[in-house]
N, C-alpha and C positions, 0 to 999 in steps of 0.2 A: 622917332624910330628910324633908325639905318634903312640904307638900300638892302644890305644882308638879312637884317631881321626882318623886311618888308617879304621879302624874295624866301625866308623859311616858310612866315605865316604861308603865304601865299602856296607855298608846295605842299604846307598841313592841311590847310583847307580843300586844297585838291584831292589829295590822297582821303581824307574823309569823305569828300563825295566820291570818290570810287569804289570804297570799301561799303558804302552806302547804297549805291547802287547795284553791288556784286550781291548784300545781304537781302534787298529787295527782289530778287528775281527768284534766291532762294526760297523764301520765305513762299513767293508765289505759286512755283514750283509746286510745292509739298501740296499749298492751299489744294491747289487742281489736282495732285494726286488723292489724296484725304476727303475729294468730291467726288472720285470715280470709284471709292474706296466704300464712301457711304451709299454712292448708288447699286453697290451690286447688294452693300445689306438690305436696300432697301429692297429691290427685287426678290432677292432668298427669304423676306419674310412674308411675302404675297403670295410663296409659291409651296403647297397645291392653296388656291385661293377657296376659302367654306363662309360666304358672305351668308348672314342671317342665324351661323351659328353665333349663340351667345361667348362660350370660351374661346374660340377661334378668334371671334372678335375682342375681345379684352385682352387675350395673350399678343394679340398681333399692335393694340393700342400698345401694351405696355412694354414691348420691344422697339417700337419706332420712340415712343419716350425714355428708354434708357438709350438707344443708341442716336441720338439727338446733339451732344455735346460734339460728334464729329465733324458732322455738316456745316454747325453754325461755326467751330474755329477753322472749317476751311476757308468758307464766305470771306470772314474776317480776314485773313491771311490773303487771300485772292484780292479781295476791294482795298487791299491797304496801300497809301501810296497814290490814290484816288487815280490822274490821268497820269499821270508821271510815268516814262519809262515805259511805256507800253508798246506792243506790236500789234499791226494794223489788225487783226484778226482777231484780238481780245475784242474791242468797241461793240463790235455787235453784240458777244458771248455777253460781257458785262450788263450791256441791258435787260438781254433775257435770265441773268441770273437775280438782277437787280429785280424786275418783276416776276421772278420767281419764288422771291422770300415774302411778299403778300400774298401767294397763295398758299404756302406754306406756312403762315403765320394764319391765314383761314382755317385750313384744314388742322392746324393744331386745335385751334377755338374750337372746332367743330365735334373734333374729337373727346370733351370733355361732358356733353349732356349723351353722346354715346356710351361712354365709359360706365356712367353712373346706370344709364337705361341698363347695359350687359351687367354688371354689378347687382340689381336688384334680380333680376332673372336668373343669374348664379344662384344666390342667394338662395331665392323659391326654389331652386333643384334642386340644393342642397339639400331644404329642409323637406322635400318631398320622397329624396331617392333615403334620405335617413330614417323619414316616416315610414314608409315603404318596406325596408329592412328589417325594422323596431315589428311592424306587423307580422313579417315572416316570422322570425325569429319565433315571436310570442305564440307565433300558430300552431309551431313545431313541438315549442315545451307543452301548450296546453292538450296539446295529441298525446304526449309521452304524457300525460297526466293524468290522461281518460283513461288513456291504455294500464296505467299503474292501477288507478282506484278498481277499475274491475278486474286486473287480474285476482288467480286464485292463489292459495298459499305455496302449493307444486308451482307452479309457472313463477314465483319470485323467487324459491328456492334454486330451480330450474337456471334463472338468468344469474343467481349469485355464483352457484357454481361456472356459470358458463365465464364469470368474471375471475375466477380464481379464489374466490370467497365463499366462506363460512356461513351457518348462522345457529353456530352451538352456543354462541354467546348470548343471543339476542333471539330473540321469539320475532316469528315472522311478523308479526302487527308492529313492532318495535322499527324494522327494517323498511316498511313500509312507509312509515309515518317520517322518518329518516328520511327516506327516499323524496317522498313529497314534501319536504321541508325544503331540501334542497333546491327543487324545482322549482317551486316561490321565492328562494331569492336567485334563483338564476335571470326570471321575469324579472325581477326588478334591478340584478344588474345589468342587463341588456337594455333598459331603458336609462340607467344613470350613464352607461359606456356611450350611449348613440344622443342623448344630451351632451355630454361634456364631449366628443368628438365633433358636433353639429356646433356648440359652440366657440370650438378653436379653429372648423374651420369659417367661420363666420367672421371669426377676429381676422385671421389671416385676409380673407379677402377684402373686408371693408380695409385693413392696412394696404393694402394691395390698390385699392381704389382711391384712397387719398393721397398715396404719393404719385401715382399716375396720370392723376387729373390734375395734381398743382405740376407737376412736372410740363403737362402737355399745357396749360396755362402760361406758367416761365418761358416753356419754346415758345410760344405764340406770339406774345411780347417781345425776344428776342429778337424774332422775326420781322416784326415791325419796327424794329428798333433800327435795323439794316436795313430796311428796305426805307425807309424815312431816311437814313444817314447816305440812300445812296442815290441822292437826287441827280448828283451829276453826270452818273450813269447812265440814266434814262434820257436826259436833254443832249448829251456829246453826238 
């Protein structure tokens, strides 16, 4: 190799580590904006705080796990590059974010036998506020059922006119037995409609529960995966 071609390499390798160094601070940059970014989601999802409600708590698990992915690629971005390049005022930062992703990797773990606990106790409201309904409902028809079998032939004549209806077609026992037909399968579609609505939403949340829990499982690991990769932080 020439002095020329020595003296190019020599200016490539340069210029790559400066262009190297320009993209490193960028990169860093964003990290720590993309961290003050996740912590204000983090705060807008604590606030008004209903600890001990069951939905409060699921909807607020399953928001800190979908918005999860930003944190962890700040981390990464932040700790890349390990001591390299750095200003005196990171050192410390870097430690307490370093043991900050073990506790964060805690509180993900920790988050998943809560998820399931609020997931079952949805679950029992659901099937309670639907029981619940199914009773009214059925209380209402069977009232309008009482009130049919005793009315007299005037008084259903009475309510058809009041409907806009005849009954020169049909003999009032005819209209009657009509009537109450209908009301027997109203009961029994208000109990198919509050089955198959109690069912789908039962689908939905157990769906709702499993990908929430492997999600806060995934961050957890994550978590630990950086906080394990970022020894050097803690000992600098």
């Amino acid at each position: 190799m020439t002095k020329s071609q020595s003296d190019k390499f020599v200016s490539s390798v340069q210029n790559f580590a400066f262009s190297q160094e320009s993209s490193v601070v960028i990169l860093r940059s964003v990290g720590y904006g993309l961290l003050i970014l996740a912590l204000f989601d983090i705060i807008e999802t604590f606030i008004p705080p209903n600890f001990m409600n069951a939905a409060w708590e699921f909807q607020t698990i399953g928001a800190l796990v979908e918005r999860v992915p930003v944190p962890l690629i700040s981390l990464a971005l932040i700790f890349y590059g390990e001591m390299n390049l750095r200003r005196r005022w990171e050192f410390p930062l870097l430690k307490f974010l370093s043991w900050l992703t073990v506790i964060f990797g805690v509180l993900y773990f920790l988050m998943i036998p809560l998820g399931v606990v609020n997931s079952v106790r949805l679950q029992k409201q659901n099937i309670d506020q639907a029981d619940s309904a199914v009773v009214e409902q059925i209380a209402r028809a069977e009232q309008i059922e009482k009130q049919l079998k005793g009315a007299t032939p005037q008084q259903i004549q009475a309510f058809l006119k009041s409907q806009g209806r005849g009954s020169n077609d049909e003999t009032v026992t005819e209209v009657k037995t009509k009537l109450l037909s209908n009301i027997s399968q109203a009961k029994q579609n208000i109990k198919a409609q509050a089955q198959a609505q109690q069912s789908y939403r039962g689908l939905n949340l157990t769906k709702k529960a499993v990908k929430w829990n492997l999600g806060a499982l995934i961050a957890g690991v994550l978590f630990f995966c950086i906080w394990k990769g970022t020894q050097w932080a803690r000992i600098s």
